[in-house]
N, C-alpha and C positions, 0 to 999 in steps of 0.2 A: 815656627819661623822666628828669628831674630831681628833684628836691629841691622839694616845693609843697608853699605854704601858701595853705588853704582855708579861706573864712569864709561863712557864711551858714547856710542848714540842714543842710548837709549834714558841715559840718567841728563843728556844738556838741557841746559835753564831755554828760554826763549830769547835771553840776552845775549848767551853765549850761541846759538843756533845761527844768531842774526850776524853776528860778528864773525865766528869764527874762534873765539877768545876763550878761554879756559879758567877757572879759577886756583890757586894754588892750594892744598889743605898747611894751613899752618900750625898742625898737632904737634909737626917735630921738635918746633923752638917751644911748645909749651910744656913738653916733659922732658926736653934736655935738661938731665940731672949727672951729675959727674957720679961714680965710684967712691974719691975720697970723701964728696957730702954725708953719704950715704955709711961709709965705714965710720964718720967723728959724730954719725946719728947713732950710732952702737948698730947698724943694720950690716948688710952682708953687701959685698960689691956683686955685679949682675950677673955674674958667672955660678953664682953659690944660690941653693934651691932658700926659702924662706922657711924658718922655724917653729913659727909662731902663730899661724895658721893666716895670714898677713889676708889683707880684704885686698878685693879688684884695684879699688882705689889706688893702695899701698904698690900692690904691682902696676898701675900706671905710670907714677911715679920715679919707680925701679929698672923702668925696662924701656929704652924708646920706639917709640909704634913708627916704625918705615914708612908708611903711607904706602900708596899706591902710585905704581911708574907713569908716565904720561902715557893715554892711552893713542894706539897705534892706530889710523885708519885706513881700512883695506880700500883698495881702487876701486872695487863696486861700491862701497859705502858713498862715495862723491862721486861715481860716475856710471849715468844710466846706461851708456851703453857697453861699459865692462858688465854690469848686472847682466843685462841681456845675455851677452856672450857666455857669461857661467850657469843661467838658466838652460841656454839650449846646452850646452854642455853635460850638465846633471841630466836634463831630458834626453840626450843621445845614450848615457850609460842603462838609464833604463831603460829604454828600446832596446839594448843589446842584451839587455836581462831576457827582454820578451822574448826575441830571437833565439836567445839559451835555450828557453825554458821548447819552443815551437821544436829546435831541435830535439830536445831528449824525445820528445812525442811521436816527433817524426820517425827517429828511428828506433824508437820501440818496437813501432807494430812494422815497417818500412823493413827491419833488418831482420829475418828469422832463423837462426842459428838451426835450429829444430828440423828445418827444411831442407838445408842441405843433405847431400849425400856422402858417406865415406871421408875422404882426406879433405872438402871442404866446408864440411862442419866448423874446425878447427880457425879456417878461415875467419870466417861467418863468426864465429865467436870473437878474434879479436878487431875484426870490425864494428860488430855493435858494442863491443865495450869502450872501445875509442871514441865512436861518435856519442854515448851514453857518458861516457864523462868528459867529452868537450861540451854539451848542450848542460849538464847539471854544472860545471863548473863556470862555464859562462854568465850562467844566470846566475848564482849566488856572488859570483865576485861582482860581479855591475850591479848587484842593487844595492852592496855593501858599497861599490865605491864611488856609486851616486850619492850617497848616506850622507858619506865623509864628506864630498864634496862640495854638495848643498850647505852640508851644518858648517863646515871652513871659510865658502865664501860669500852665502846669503845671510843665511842663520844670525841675528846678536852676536857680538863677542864679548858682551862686557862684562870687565873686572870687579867679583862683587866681591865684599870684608863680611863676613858674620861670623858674629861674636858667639863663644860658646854660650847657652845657655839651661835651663834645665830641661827636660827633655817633652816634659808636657807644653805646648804653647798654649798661650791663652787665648780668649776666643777671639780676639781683636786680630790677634798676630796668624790664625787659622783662617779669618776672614781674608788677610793680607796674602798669604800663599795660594788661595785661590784664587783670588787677584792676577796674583804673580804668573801662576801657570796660565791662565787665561791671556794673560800679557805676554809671555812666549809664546803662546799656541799663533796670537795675530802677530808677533816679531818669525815669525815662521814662516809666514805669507801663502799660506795653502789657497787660502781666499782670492788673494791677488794673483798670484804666482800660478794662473791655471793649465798652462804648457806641464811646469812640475806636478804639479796635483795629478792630473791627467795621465802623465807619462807615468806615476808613480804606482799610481791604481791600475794600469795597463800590465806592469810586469809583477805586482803581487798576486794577481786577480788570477793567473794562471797558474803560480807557483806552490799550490795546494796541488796539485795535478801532479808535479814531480812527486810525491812521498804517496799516491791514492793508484798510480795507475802503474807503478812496480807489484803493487797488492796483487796486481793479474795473477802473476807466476807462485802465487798461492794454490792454487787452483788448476782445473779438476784435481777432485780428487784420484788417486790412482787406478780405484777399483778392484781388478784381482790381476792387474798385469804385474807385481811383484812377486803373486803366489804361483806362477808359472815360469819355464824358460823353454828353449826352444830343440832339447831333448824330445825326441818322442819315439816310441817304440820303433826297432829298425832302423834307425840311425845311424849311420856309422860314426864313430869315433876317430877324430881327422888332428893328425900331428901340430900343435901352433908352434910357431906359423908357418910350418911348410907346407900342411895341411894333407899329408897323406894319410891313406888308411893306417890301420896296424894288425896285424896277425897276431894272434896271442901264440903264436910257436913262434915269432921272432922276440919275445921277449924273455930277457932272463931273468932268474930271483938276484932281486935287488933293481929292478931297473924303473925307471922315473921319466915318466912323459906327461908333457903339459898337450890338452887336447881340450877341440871343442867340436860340436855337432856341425856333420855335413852340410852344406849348402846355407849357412847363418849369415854370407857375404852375401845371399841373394834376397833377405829380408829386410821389409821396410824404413827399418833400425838398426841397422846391425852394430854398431859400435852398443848401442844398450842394448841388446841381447845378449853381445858377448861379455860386457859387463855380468850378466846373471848368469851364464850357460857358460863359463869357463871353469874348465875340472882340471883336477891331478889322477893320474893313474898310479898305480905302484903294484910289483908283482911280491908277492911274498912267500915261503914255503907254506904251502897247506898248512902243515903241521904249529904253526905259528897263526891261524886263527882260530885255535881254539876257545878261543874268551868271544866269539862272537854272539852279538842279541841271539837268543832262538828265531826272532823274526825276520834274521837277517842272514839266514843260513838258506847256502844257493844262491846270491848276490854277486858272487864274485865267477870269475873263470880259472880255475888252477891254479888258484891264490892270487890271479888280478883283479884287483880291488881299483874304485875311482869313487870321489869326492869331490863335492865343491872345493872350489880354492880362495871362495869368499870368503871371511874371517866373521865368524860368527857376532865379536863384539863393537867394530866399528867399519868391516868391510875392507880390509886390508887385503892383499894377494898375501895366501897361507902355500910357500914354495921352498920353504928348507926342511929336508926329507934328512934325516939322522938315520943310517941305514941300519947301523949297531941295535940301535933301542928301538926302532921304527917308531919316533915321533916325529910328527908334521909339526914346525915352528913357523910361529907370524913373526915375521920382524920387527910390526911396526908396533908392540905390548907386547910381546912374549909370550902369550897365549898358546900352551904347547897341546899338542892332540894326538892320544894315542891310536894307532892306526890296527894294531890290532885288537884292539875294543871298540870297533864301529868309531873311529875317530872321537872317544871321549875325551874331555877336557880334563887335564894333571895337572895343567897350572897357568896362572895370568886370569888376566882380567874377565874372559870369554863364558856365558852363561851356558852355554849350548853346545852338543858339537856338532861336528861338520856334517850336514846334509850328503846322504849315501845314496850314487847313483847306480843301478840295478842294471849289470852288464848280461851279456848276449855274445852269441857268432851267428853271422850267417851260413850261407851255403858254402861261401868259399873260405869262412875260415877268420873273416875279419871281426873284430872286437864293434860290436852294436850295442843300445840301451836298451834294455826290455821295458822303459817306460820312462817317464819324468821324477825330477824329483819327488820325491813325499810329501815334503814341509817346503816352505821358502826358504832359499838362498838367502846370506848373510845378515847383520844383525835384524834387531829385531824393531818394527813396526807398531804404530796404535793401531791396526783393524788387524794386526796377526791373530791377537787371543790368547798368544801362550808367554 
């Protein structure tokens, strides 16, 4: 710490307290020094830096010190019951902190996106995120603009001078800044002021809870409900979204249908099933899977083939079908997949290819899954392994 001078309430004599009276600094007539003095001293006028490596002194001398303006005083400072009214004031924003904060809580566990069904999930989602960022937004703006308003209208405001000095203080001047801060802590009035203190501690004291009780949605862990979808043997294969069957005699080579498993509108989740259990079909000439795995020969129905249309590297919809070259493209990285080589990867980002679903007919003819995927659907997971 340095050498401060302090004006306002907290720097008055007990003369000027009593009176009301002010003292004037009169530094300005002592270093009133003209420019020509200073140019017929061989010196520089005040506009021009020093040469000569000039001591403090010298620049006192050179430069006039402004002082300090007469200090201002706010209406609480001389009137108890303006204080009052800006105490409760600062106390009402922190109450509406609390109220924030009681909001976001409430409707954390209050609003469950999760639990709806079908088209009002959707709902459910932009109502808990409205009332999740009216209740977080509440609370941070009103303890912030309690902050401000406290420290503008209670708080000190006095105008302090300190002089540059070196950087280490001595122990006298370390003694004095503890001092100091000690002397703001009680110009602070936490002690006196116990409505603010109170209210203050009231809306911080829950505001650890906004950043601890989002952690939820960390949790559970998954389990193995990524390593499944809701394929299973005998399933028919149903047009999205018109959702009919399909006969592999109504399709020709070259033809492309987006399809998902029978009855997945009748499951617990169906919008996250269809997320994982959404496939491409595509019919190709036999004679054009010959590069297929050995392990994946008899997979298909008279060259119809189906695939995940998850995107191996970030989960993208894999729906642009190149019928010349027969590559499957992701739009969203370019990630292209050759579909007569069990959808191997040719190029982009994508480490894997696409997940091959293992077709069927039934009796009457309709295009079925002879079982589930192999591996999981789209990218890749910490408890996958591979």
């Amino acid at each position: 710490m340095s050498d401060q001078q302090h004006t306002g309430p907290g720097a008055r004599s007990h003369d000027a307290q009593s009176d009301g009276r002010h003292d004037v600094d009169s530094r300005d007539t002592a270093n009133d020094t003209s420019n020509a003095d200073i140019q017929l001293a061989g010196g520089h006028d005040s506009e021009g830096p020093p040469t000569d490596g000039s001591s403090h002194d010298e620049l006192a001398t050179r430069f006039a010190d402004p002082g300090l303006p007469a200090h201002t005083y706010r209406r609480s400072d001389i009137d108890p019951l303006a204080a009052r009214r800006r105490e409760r004031e600062v106390a009402t924003l922190f109450g509406l902190s609390t109220l924030g904060t009681l909001l976001f809580i409430v409707a954390y566990f209050a609003v469950k996106p999760s639990d709806a069904a079908g088209p009002e999930m959707l709902g459910q989602v932009a109502l808990s995120t409205k009332l999740l960022g009216l209740g977080l937004g509440l609370a941070m703006f009103c303890v912030g603009a309690g902050a401000i308003h406290w420290a503008k209208t209670l708080m000190p405001d006095d105008e302090i001078v300190a002089e540059r000095k070196p950087m280490r203080s001595s122990e006298e001047d370390r003694r004095a800044a503890v001092a100091a801060l000690k002397e703001g802590a009680a110009g602070a009035g936490l002690g006196r002021r116990k409505l603010i203190r109170n209210s203050l501690l009231g809306a911080l004291a829950p505001m650890g809870l906004l950043a601890i009780i989002p952690l939820r949605d960390l949790g559970p862990l998954p389990g193995d409900v990524l390593e499944h979808t809701a394929w299973k043997a005998g399933r028919r294969l149903m047009t999205d979204p018109a959702g009919r069957p399909i006969k592999a005699a109504d399709l020709p080579i070259g033809a492309v249908v987006h399809v998902l498993p029978e009855g997945i509108k009748k499951l617990p989740r169906p919008l996250d099933e269809e997320a994982k259990a959404t496939a491409i079909v595509i019919r190709l000439a036999p004679s054009d899977l010959a590069d297929q795995r050995p392990d994946r020969k008899g997979w298909d129905v008279a060259g119809i083939v189906a695939y995940s249309k998850v995107c191996t590297h970030v989960g993208c919809p894999v729906g642009l079908y190149e019928q010349q070259t027969h590559h499957l493209l992701c739009p969203c990285h370019q990630s292209t997949f050759d579909v007569t080589r069990n959808c191997a990867v040719i190029f982009g980002p994508a480490a894997r290819p696409l997940p091959q679903l293992k077709l069927a007919t039934d009796e009457a003819g309709y295009l079925v899954a002879a079982q589930d995927f192999e591996e999981p659907v789209g990218p890749s997971f910490w408890e996958r392994g591979d």
